[in-house]
mmCIF file of the protein (N, C-alpha, C, O) and its ligand, coordinates in Angstrom:
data_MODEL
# 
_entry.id   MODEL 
# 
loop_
_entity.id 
_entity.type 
_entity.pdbx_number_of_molecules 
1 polymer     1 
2 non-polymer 1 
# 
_entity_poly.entity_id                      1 
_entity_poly.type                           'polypeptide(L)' 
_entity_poly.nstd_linkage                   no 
_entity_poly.nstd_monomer                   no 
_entity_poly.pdbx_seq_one_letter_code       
;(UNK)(UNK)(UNK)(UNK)(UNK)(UNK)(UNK)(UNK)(UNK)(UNK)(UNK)(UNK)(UNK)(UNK)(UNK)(UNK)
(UNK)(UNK)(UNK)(UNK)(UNK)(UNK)(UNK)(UNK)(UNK)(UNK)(UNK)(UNK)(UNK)(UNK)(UNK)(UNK)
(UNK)(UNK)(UNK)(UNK)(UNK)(UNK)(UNK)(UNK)(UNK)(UNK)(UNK)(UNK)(UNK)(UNK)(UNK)(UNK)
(UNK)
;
_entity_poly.pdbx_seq_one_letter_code_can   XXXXXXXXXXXXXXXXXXXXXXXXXXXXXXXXXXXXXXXXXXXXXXXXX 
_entity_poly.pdbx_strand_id                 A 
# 
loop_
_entity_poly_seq.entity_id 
_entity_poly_seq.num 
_entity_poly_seq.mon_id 
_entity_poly_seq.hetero 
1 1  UNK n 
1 2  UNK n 
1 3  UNK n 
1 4  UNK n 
1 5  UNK n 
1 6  UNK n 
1 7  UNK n 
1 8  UNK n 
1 9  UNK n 
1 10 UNK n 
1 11 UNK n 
1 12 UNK n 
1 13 UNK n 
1 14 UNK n 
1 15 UNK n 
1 16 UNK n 
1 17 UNK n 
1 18 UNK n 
1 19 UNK n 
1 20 UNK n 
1 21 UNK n 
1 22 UNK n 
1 23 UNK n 
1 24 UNK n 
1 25 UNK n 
1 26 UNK n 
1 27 UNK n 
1 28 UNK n 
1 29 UNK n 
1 30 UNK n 
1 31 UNK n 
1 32 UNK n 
1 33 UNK n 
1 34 UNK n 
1 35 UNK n 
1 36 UNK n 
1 37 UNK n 
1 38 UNK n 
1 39 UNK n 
1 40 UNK n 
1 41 UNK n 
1 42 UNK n 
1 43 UNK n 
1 44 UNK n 
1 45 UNK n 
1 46 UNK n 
1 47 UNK n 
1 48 UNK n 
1 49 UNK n 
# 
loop_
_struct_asym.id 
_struct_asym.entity_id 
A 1 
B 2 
# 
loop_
_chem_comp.id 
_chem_comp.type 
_chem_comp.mon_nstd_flag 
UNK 'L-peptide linking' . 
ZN  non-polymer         . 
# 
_pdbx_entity_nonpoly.entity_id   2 
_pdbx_entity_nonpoly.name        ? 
_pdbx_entity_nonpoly.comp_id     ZN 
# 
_pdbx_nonpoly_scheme.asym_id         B 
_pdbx_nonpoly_scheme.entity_id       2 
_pdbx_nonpoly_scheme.mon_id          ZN 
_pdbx_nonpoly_scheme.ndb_seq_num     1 
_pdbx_nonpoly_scheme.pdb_seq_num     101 
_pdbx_nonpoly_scheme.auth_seq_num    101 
_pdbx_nonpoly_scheme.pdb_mon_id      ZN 
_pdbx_nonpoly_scheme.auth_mon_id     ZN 
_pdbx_nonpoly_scheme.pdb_strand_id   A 
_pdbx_nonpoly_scheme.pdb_ins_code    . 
# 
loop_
_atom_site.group_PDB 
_atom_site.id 
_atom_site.type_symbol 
_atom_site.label_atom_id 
_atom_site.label_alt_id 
_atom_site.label_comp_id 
_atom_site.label_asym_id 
_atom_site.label_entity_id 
_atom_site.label_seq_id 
_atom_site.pdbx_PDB_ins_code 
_atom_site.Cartn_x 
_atom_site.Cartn_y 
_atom_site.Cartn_z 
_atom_site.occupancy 
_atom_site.B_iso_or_equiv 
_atom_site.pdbx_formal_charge 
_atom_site.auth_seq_id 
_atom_site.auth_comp_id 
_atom_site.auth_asym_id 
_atom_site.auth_atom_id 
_atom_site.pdbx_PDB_model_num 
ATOM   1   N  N  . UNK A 1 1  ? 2.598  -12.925 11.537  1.00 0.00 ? 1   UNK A N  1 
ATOM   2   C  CA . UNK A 1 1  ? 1.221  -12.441 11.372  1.00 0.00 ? 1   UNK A CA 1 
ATOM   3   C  C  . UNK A 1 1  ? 0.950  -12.095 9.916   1.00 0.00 ? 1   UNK A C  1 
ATOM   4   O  O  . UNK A 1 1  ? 1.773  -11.616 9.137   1.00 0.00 ? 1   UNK A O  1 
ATOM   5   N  N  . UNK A 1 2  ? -0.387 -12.420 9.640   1.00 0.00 ? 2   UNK A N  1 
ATOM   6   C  CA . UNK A 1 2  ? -0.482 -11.689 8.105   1.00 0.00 ? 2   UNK A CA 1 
ATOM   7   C  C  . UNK A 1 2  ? -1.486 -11.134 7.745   1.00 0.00 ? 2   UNK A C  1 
ATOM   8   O  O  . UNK A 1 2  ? -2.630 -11.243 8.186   1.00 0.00 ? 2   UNK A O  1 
ATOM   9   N  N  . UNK A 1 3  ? -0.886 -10.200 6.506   1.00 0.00 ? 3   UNK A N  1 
ATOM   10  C  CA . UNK A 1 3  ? -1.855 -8.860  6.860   1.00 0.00 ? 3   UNK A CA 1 
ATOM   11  C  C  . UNK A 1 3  ? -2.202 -8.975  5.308   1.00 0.00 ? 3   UNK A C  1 
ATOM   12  O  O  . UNK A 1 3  ? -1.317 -9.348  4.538   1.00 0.00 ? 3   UNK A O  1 
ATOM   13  N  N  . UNK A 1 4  ? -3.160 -8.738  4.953   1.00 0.00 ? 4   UNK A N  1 
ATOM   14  C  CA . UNK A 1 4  ? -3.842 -8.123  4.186   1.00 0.00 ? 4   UNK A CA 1 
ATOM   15  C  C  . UNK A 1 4  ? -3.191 -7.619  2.672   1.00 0.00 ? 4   UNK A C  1 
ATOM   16  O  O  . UNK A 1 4  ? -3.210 -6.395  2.546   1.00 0.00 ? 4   UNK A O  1 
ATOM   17  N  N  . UNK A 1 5  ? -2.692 -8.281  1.654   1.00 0.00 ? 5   UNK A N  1 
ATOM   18  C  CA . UNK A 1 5  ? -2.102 -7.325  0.449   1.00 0.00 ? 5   UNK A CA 1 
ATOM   19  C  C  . UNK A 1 5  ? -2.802 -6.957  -0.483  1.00 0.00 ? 5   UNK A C  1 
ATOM   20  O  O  . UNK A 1 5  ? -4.004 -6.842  -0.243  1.00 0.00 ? 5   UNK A O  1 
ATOM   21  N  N  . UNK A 1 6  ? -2.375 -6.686  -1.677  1.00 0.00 ? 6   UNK A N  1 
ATOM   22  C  CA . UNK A 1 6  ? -3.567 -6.171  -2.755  1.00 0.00 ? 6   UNK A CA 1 
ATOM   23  C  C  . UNK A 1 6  ? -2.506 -6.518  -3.887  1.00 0.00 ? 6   UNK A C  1 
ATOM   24  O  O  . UNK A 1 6  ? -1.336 -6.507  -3.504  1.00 0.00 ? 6   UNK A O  1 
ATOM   25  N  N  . UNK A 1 7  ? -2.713 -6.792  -5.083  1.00 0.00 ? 7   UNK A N  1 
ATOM   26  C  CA . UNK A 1 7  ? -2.142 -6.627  -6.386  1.00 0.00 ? 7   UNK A CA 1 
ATOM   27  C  C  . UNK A 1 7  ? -1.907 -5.258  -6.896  1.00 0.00 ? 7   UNK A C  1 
ATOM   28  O  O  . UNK A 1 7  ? -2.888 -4.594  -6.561  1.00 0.00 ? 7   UNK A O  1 
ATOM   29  N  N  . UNK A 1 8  ? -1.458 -4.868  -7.245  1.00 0.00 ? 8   UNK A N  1 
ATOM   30  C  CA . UNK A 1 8  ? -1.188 -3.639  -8.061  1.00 0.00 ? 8   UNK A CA 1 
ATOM   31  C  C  . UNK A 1 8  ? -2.064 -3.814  -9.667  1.00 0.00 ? 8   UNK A C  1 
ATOM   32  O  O  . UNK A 1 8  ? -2.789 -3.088  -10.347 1.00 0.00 ? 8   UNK A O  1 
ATOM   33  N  N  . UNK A 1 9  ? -1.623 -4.926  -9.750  1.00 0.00 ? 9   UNK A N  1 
ATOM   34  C  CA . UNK A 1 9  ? -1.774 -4.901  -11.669 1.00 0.00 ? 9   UNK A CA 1 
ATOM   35  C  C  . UNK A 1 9  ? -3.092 -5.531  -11.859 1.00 0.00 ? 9   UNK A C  1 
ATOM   36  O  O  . UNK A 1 9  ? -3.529 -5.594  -13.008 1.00 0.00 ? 9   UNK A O  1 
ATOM   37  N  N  . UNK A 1 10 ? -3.957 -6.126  -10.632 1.00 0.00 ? 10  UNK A N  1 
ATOM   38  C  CA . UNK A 1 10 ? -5.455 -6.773  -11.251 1.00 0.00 ? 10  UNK A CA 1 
ATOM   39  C  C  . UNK A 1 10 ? -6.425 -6.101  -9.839  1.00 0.00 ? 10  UNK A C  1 
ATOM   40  O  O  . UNK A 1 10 ? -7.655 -6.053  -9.853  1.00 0.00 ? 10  UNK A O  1 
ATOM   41  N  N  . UNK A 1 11 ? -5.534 -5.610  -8.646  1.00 0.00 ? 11  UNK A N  1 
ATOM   42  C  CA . UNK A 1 11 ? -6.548 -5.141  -7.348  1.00 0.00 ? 11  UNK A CA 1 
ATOM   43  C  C  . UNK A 1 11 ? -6.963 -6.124  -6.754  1.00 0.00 ? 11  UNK A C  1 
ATOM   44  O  O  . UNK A 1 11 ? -7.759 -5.820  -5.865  1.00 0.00 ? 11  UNK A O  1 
ATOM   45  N  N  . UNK A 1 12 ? -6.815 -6.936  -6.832  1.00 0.00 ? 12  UNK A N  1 
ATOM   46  C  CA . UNK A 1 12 ? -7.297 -8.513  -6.285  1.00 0.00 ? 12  UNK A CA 1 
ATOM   47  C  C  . UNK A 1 12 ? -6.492 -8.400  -5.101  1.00 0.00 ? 12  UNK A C  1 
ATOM   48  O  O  . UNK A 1 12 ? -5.279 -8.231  -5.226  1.00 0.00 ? 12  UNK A O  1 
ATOM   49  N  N  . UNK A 1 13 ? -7.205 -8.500  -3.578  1.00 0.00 ? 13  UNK A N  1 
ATOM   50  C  CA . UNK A 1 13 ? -6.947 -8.853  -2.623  1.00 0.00 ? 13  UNK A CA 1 
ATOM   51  C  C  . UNK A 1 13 ? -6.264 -10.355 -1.960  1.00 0.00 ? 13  UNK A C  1 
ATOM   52  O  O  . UNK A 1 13 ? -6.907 -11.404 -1.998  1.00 0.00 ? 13  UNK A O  1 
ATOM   53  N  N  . UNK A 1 14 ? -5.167 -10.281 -1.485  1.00 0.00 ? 14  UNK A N  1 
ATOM   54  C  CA . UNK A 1 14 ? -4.517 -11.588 -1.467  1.00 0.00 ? 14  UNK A CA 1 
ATOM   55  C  C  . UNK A 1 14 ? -3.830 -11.597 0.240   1.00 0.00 ? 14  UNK A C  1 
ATOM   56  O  O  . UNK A 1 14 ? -3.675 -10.683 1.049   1.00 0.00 ? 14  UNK A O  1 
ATOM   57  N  N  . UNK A 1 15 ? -3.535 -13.039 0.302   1.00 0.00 ? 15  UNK A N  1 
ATOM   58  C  CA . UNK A 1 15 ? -2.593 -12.642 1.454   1.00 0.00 ? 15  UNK A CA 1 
ATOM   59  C  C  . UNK A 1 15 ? -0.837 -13.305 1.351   1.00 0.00 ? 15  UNK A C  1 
ATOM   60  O  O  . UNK A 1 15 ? 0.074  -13.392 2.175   1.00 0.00 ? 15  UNK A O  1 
ATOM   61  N  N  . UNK A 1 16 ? -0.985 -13.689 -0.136  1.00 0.00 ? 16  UNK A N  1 
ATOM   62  C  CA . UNK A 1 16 ? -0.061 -13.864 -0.564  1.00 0.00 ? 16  UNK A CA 1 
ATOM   63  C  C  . UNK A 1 16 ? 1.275  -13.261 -0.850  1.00 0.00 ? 16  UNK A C  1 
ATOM   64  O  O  . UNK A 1 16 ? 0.904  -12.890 -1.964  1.00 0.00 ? 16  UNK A O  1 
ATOM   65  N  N  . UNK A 1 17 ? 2.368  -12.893 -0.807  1.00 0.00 ? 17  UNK A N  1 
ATOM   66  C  CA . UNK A 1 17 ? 3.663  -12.381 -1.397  1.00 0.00 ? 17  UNK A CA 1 
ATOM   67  C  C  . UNK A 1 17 ? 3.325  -11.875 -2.828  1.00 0.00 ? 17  UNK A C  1 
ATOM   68  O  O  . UNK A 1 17 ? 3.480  -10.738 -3.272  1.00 0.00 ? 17  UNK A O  1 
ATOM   69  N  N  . UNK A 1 18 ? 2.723  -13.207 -3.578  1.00 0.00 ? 18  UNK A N  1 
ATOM   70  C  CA . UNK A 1 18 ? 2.794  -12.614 -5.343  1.00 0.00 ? 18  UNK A CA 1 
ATOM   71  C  C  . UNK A 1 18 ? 0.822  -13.303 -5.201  1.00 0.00 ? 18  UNK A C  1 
ATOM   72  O  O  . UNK A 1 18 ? 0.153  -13.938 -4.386  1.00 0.00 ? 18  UNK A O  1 
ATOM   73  N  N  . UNK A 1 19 ? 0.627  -12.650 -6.567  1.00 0.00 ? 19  UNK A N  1 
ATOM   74  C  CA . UNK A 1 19 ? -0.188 -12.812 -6.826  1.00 0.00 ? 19  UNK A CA 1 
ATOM   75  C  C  . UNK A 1 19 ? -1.014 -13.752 -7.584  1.00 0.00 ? 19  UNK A C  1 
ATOM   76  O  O  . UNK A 1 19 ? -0.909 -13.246 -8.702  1.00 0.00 ? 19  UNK A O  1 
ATOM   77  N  N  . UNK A 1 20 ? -1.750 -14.757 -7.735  1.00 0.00 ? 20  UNK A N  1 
ATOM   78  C  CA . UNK A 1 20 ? -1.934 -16.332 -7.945  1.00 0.00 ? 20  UNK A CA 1 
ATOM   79  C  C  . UNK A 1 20 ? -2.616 -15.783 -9.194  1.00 0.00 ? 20  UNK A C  1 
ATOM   80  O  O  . UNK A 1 20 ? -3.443 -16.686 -9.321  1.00 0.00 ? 20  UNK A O  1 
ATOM   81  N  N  . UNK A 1 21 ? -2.804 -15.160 -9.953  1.00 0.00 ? 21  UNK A N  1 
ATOM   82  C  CA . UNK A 1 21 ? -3.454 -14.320 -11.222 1.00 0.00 ? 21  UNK A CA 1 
ATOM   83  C  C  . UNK A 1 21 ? -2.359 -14.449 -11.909 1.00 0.00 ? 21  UNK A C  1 
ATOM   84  O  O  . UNK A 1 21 ? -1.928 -15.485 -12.415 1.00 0.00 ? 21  UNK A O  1 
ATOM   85  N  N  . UNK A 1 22 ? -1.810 -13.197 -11.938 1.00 0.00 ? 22  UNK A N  1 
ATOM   86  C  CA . UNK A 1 22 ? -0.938 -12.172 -12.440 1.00 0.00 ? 22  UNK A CA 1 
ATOM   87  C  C  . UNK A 1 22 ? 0.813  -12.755 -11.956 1.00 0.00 ? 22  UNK A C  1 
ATOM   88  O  O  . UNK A 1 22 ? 1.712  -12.560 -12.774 1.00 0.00 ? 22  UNK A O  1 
ATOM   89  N  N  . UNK A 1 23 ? 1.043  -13.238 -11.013 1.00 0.00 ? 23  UNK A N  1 
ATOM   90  C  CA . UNK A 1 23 ? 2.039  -13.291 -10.632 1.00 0.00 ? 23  UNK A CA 1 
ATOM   91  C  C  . UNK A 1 23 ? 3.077  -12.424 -9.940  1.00 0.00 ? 23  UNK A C  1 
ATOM   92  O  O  . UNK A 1 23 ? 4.148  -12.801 -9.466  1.00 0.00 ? 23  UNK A O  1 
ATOM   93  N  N  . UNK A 1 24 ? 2.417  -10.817 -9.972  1.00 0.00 ? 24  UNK A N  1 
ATOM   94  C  CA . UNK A 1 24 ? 2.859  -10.041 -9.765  1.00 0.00 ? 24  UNK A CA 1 
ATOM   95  C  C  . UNK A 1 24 ? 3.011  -9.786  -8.263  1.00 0.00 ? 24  UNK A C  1 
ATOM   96  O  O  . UNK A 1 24 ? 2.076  -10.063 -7.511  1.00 0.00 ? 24  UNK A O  1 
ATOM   97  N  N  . UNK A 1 25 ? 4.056  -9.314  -7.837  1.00 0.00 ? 25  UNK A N  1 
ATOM   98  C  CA . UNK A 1 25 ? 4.607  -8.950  -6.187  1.00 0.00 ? 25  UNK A CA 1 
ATOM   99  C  C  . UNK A 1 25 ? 3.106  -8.093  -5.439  1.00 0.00 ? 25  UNK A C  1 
ATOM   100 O  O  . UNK A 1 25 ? 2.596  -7.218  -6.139  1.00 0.00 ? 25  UNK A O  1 
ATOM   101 N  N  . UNK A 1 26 ? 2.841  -8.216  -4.859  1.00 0.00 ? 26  UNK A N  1 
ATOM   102 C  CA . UNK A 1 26 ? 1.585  -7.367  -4.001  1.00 0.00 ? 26  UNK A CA 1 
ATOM   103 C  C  . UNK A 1 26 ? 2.332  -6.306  -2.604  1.00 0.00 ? 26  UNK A C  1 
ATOM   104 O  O  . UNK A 1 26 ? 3.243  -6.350  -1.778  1.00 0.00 ? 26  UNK A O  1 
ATOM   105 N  N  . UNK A 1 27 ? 1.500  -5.636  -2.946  1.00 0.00 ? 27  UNK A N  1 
ATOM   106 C  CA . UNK A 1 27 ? 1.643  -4.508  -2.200  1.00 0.00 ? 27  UNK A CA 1 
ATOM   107 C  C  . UNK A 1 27 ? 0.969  -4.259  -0.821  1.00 0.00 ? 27  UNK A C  1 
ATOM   108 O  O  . UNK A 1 27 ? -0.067 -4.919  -0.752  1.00 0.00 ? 27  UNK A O  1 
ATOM   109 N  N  . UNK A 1 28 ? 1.182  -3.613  0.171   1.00 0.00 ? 28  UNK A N  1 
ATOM   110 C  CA . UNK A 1 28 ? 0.038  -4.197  1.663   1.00 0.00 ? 28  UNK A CA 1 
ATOM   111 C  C  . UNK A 1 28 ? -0.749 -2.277  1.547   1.00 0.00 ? 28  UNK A C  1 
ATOM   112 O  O  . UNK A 1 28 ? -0.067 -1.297  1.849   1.00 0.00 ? 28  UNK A O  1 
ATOM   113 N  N  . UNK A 1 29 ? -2.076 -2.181  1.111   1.00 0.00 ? 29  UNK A N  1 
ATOM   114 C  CA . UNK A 1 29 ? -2.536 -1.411  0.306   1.00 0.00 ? 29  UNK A CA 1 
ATOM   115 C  C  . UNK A 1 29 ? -2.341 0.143   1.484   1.00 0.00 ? 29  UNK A C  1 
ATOM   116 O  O  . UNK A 1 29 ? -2.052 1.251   1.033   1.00 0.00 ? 29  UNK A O  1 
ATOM   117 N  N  . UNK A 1 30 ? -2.552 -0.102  2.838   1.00 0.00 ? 30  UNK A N  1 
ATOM   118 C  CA . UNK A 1 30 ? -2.469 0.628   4.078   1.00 0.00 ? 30  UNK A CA 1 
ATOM   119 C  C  . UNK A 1 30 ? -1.354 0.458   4.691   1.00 0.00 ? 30  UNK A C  1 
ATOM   120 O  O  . UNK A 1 30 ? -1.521 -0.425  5.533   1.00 0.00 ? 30  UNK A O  1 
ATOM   121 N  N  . UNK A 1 31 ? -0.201 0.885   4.704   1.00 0.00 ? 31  UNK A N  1 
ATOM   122 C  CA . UNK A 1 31 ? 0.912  0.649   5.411   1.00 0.00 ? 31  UNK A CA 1 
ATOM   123 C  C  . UNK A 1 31 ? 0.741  1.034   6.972   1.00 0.00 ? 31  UNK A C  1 
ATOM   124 O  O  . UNK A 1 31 ? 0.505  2.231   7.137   1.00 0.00 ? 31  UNK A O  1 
ATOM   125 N  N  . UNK A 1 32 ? 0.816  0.230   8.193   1.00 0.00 ? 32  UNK A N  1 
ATOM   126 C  CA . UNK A 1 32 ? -0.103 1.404   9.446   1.00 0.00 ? 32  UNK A CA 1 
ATOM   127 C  C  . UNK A 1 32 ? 1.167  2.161   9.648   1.00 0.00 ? 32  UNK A C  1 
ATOM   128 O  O  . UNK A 1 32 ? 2.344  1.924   9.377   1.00 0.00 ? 32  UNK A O  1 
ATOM   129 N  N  . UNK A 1 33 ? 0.290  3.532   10.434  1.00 0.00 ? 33  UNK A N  1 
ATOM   130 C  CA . UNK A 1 33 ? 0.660  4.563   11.012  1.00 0.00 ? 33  UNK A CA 1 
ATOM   131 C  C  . UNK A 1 33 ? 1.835  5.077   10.419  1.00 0.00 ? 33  UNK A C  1 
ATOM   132 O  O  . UNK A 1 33 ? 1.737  6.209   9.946   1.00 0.00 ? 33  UNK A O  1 
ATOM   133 N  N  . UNK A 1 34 ? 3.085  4.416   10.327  1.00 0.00 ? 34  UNK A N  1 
ATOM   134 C  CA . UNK A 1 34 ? 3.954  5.325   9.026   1.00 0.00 ? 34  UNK A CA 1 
ATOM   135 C  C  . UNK A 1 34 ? 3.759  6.074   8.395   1.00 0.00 ? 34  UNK A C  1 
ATOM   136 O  O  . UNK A 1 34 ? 4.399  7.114   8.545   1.00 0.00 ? 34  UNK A O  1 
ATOM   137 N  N  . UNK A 1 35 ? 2.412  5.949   6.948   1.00 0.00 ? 35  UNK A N  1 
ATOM   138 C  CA . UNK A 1 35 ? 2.565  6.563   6.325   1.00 0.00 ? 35  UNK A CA 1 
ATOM   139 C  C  . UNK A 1 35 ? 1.823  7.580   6.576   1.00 0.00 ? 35  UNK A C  1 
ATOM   140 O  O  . UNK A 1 35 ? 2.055  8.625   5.968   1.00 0.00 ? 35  UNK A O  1 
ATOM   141 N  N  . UNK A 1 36 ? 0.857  7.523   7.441   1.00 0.00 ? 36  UNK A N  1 
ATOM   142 C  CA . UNK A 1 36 ? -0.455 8.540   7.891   1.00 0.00 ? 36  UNK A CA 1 
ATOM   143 C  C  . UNK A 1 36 ? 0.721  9.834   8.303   1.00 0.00 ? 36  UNK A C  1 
ATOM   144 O  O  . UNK A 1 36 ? 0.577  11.018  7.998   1.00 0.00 ? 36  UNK A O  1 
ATOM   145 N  N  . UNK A 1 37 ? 1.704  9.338   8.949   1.00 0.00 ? 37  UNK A N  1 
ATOM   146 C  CA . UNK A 1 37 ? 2.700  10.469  9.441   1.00 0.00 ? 37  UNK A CA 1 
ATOM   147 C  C  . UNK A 1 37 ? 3.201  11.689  7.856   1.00 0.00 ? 37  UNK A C  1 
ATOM   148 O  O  . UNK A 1 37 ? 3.244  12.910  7.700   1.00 0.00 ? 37  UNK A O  1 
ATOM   149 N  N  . UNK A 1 38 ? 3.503  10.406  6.933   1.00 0.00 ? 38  UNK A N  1 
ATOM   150 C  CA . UNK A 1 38 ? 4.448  10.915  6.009   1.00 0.00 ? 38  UNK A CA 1 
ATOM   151 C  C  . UNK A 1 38 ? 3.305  12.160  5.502   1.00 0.00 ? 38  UNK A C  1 
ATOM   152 O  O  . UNK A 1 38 ? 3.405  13.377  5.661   1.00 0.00 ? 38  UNK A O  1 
ATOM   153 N  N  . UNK A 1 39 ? 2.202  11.370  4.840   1.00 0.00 ? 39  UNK A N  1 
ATOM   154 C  CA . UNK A 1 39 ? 1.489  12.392  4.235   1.00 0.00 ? 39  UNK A CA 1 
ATOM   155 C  C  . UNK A 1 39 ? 0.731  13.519  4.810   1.00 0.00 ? 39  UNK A C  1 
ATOM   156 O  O  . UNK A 1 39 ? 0.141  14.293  4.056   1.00 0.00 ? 39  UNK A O  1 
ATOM   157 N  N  . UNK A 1 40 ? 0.695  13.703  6.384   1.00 0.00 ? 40  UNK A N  1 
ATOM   158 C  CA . UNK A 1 40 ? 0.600  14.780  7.175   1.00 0.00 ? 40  UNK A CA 1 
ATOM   159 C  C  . UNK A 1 40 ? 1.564  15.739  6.616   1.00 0.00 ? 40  UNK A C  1 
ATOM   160 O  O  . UNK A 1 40 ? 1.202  16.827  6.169   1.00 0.00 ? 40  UNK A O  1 
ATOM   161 N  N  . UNK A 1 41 ? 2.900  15.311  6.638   1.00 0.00 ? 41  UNK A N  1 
ATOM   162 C  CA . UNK A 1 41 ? 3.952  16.338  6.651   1.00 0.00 ? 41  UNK A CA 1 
ATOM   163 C  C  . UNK A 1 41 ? 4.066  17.086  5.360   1.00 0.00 ? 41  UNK A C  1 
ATOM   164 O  O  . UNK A 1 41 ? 4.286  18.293  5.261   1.00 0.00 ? 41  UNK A O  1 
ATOM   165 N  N  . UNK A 1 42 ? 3.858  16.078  4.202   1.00 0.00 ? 42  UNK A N  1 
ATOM   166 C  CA . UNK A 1 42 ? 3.548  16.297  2.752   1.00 0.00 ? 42  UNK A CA 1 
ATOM   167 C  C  . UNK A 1 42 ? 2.800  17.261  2.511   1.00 0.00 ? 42  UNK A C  1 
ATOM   168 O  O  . UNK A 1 42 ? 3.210  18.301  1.996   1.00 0.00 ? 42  UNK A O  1 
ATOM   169 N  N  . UNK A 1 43 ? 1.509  17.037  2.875   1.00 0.00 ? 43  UNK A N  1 
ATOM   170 C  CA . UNK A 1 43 ? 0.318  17.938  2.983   1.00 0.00 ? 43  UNK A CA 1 
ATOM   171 C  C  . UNK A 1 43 ? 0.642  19.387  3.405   1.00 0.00 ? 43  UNK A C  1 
ATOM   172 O  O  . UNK A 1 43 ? 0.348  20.362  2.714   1.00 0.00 ? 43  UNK A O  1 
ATOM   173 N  N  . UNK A 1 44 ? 1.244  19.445  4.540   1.00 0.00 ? 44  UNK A N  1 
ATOM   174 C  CA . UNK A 1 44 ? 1.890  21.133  5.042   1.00 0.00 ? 44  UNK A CA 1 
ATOM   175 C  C  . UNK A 1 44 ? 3.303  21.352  3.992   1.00 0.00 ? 44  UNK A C  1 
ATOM   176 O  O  . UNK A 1 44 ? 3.799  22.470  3.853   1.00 0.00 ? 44  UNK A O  1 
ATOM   177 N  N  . UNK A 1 45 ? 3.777  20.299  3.391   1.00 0.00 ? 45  UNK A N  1 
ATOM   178 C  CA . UNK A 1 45 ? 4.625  20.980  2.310   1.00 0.00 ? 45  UNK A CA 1 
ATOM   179 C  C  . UNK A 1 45 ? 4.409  21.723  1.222   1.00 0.00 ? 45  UNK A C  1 
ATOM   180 O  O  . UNK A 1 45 ? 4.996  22.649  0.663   1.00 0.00 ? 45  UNK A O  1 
ATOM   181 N  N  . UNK A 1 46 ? 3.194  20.954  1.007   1.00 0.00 ? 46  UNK A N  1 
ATOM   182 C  CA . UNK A 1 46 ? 2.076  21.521  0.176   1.00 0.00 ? 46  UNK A CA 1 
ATOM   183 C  C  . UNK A 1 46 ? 1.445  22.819  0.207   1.00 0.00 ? 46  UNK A C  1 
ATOM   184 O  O  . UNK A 1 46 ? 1.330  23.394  -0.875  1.00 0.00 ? 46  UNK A O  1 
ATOM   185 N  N  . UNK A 1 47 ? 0.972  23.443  1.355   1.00 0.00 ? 47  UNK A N  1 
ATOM   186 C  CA . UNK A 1 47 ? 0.739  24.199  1.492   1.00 0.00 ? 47  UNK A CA 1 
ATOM   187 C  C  . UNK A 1 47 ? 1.167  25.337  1.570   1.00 0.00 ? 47  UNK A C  1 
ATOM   188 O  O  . UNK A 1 47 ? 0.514  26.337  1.270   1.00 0.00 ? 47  UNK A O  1 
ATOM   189 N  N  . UNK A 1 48 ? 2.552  25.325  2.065   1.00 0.00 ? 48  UNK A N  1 
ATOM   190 C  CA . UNK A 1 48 ? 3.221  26.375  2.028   1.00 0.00 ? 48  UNK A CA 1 
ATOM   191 C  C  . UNK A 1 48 ? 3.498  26.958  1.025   1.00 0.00 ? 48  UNK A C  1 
ATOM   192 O  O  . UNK A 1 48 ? 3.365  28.166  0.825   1.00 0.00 ? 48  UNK A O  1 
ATOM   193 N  N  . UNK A 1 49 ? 4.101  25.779  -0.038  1.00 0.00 ? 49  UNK A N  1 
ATOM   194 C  CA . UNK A 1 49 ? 4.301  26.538  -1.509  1.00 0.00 ? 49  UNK A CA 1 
ATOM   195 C  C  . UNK A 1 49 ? 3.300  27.210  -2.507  1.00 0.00 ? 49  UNK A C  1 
ATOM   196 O  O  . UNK A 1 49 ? 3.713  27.712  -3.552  1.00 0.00 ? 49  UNK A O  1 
HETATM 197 ZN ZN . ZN  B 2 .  ? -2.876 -9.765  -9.891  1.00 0.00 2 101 ZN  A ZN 1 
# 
């Protein structure tokens, strides 16, 4: 299946591995549900201190 990446170094939306610009590796800009977890937990780390 393929999802959706982004460039880092120009933002150019791709669905490529690298980027047909820049050449550069792309990033998938929303990682699902993983990270929504991580930065919940972050957020109350945050807070406490
Ligand atoms: Zn690029």
């Amino acid at each position: 299946m393929l999802s959706i990446k982004k460039c880092k170094k120009c933002g150019k939306y791709t669905l490529m591995e690298y980027c047909n610009i820049c050449k550069e590796k792309t990033i998938t800009p929303h990682p699902p549900k993983f990270s929504l977890e991580k930065e919940l937990k972050y957020e109350k780390y945050k807070r406490k201190n």
